[in-house]
C-alpha positions in Angstrom: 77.1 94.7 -14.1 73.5 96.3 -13.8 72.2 97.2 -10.5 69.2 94.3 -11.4 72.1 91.7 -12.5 74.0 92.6 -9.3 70.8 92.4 -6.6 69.8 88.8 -8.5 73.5 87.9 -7.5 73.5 89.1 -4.1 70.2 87.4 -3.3 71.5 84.2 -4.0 74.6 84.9 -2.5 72.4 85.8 0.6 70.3 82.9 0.6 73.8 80.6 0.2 74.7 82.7 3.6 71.3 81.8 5.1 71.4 78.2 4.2 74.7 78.0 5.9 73.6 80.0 9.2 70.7 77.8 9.3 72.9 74.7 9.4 74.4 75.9 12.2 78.4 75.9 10.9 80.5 76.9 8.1 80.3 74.8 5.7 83.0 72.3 5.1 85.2 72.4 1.6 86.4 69.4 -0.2 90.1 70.2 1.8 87.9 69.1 4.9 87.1 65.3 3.1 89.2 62.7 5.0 90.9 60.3 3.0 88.7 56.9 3.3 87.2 53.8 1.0 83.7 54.0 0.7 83.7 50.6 2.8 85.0 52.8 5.6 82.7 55.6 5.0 79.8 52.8 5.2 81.3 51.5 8.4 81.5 55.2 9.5 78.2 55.8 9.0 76.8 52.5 10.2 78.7 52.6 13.6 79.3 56.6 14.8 78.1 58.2 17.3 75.5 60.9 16.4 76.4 63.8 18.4 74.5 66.5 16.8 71.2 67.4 14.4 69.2 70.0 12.7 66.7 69.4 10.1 66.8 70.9 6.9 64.1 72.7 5.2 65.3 72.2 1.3 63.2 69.1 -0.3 60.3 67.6 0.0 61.7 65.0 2.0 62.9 67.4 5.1 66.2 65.2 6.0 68.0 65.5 9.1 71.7 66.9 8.8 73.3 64.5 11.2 76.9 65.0 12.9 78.5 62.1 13.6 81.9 60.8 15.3 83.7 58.1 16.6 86.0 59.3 18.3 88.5 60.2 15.9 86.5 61.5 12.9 83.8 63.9 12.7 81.3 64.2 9.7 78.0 65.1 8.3 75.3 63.0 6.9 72.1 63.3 5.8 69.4 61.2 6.9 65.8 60.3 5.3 62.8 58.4 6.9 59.9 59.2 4.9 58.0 55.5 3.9 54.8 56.7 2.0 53.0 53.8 0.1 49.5 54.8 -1.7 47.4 52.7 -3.7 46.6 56.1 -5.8 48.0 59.7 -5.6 47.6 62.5 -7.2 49.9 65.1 -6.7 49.5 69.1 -7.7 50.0 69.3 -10.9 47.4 66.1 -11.1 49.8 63.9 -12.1 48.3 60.5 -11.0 50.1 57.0 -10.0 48.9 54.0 -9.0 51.3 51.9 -6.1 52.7 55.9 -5.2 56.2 55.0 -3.3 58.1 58.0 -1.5 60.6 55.9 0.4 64.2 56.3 2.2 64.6 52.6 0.6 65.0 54.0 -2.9 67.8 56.2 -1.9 69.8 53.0 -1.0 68.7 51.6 -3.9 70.3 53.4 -6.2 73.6 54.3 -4.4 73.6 50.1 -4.4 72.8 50.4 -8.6 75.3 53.2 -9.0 77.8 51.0 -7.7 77.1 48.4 -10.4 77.5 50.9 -13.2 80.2 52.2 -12.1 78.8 55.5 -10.7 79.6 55.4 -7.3 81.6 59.1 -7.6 78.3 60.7 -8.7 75.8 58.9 -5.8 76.6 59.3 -2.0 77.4 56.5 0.0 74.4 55.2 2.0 73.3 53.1 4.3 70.1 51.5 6.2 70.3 53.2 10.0 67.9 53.5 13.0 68.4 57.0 14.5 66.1 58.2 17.1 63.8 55.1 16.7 62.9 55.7 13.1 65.1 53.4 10.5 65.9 55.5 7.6 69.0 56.0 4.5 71.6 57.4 5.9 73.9 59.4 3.2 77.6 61.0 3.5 77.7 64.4 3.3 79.0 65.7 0.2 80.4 69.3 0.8 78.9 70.8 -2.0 79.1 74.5 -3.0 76.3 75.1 -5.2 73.2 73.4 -6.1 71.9 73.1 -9.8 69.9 75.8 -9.4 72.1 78.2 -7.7 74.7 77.5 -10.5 71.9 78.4 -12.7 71.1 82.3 -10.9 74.7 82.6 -10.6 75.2 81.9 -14.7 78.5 80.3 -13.6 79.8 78.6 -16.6 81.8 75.3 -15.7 85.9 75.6 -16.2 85.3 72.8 -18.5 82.1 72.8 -21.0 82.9 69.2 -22.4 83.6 67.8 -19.1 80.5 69.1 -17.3 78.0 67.6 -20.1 79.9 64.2 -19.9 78.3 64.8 -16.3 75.2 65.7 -17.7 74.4 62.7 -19.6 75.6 60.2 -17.1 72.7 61.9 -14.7 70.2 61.7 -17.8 70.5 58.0 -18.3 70.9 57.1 -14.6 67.4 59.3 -14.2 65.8 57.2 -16.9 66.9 53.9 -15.7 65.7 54.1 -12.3 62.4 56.8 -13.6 63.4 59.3 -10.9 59.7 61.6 -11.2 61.2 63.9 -8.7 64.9 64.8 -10.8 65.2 68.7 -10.2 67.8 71.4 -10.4 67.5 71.4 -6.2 69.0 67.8 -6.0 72.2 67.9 -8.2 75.0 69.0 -6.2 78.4 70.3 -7.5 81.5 70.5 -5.5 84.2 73.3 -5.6 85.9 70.9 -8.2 82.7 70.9 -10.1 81.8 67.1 -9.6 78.1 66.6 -9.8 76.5 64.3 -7.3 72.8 63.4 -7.0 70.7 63.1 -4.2 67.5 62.2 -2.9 66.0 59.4 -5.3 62.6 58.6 -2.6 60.5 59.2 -5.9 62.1 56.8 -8.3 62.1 53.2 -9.2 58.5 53.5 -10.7 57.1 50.0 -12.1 57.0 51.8 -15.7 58.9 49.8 -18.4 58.7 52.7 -20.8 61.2 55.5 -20.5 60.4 59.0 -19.2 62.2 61.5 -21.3 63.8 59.5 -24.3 65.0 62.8 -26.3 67.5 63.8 -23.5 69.3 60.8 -24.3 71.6 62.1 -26.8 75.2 60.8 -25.9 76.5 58.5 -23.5 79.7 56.9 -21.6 81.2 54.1 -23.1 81.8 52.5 -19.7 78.6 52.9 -18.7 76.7 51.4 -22.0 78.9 48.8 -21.3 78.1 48.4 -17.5 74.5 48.9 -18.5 74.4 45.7 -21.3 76.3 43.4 -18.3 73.4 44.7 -15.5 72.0 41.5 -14.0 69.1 41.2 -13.0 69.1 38.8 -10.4 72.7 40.3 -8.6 70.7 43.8 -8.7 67.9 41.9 -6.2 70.3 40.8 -4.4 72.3 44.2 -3.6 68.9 45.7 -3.2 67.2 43.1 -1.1 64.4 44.9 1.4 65.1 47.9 -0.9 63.4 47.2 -4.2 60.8 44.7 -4.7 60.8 41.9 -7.6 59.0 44.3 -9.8 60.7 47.1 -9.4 63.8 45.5 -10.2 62.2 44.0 -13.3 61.2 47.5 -14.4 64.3 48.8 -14.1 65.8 45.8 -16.2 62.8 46.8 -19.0 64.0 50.4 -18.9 67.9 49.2 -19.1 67.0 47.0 -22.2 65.5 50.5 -24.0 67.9 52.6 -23.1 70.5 49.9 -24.4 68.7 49.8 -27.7 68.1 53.5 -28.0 71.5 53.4 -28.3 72.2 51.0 -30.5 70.1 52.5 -32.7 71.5 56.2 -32.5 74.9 54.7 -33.1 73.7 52.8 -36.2 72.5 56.6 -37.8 75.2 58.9 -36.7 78.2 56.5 -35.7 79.9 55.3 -32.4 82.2 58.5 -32.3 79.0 61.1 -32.4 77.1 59.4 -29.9 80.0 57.7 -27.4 82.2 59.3 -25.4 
């Protein structure tokens, strides 16, 4: 290895040390993960005792790292209270929205629409709390080992190449459906067992009924082009009732009805068996 291939390594292995130091505890492995639904993790969270907290300085967002325990069990969760609503923003690259929404409600959004399609293993478990007199989404913990950015430094190459871009295009079309203008490298986590999980969503569910990035949508689950054509509209209000207004759910159901027929049509030129998996 070069000495310039070597320091990029160790910096990152560095920062990973710092990260860890700064959170105040070794970080815990998926061997640590007790064995629960994710109605009990939802209980967990809704009901334990916080007992210790440090905020984190990765995202935008600045969450609280949470420890919580009731008595038997003790875990980590993240929590997120920002609640921004703008008539018009303009951020720095002077990118421009009218009705700007940075909200904790969108995170519980979508863990809520990732259950309906079937993604619940790739979007944490959260919940609505009131910590500290601020209400907020409440997420568990996933004990991730590298971001998607660190993986990238690193040039670690997952175990298994067909298996990690089955991941890939799950996140694509799950970004597109719920127009996620804040989807980076720094909020995809991957566990020791290289499962990707994505976090922090306060930037999506725009009112757009186009779609974002149509090109990246090359392949897709069968299960979840199926999930997506039985999406109803009016249960997706319902699970996301004080999260998502009537029009954000209506522009999620526009962007659900492209993606569906983007895929259609990709399967009509190259076949079901280029473009499913």
């Amino acid at each position: 290895m070069s000495s310039r291939r070597c320091s990029q390594v160790l910096g990152v292995v560095l920062c990973l040390a710092a990260a860890n130091f700064v959170m105040g505890a070794q970080e815990p492995s998926l061997r640590d993960e007790p064995n629960l639904t994710d109605e009990q993790k939802e209980a967990f969270l809704l009901n334990a005792q916080v007992v210790n907290s440090v905020q984190i300085s990765k995202g935008i967002t600045h969450p609280w790292r949470l420890t919580l325990s009731d008595g038997t069990l003790t875990h980590d969760a993240a929590f997120v209270n920002i609640n921004v609503s703008k008539p018009y923003w303009k951020g720095a690259d002077e990118r421009a929205e009218i009705g700007f929404r940075d909200t904790y409600h969108f995170n519980i959004a979508a863990r809520k629409l990732a259950e309906l399609l079937g993604l619940g293993d790739m979007v944490p478990v959260t919940v609505e709390r009131k910590w500290k007199g601020e209400r907020g989404a409440l997420s568990w913990w996933i004990p991730w080992k590298w971001d998607e950015e660190m993986r990238r430094k690193l040039r670690l190459p997952p175990p298994d190449v067909d298996a990690w871009n089955n991941q890939i295009y799950r996140v694509r079309v799950f970004t597109e459906l719920v127009y996620d203008t804040d989807r980076n490298l720094g909020n995809q986590l991957i566990t020791e067992d290289w499962k990707l999980w994505m976090i922090d969503f306060t930037r999506a569910f725009r009112l757009y009924h186009d779609l974002k990035e149509v090109a990246g949508l090359t392949n897709c689950d069968r299960k979840l082009l199926e999930k997506l054509r039985q999406l109803d509209g009016k249960e997706l209000l319902a699970k996301t009732k004080g999260q998502l207004s009537k029009g954000e759910v209506e522009a999620v159901m526009a962007r659900r009805d492209k993606i569906v027929e983007h895929f259609q049509k990709l399967i009509a030129e190259k076949g079901e068996n280029a473009v499913l998996y």
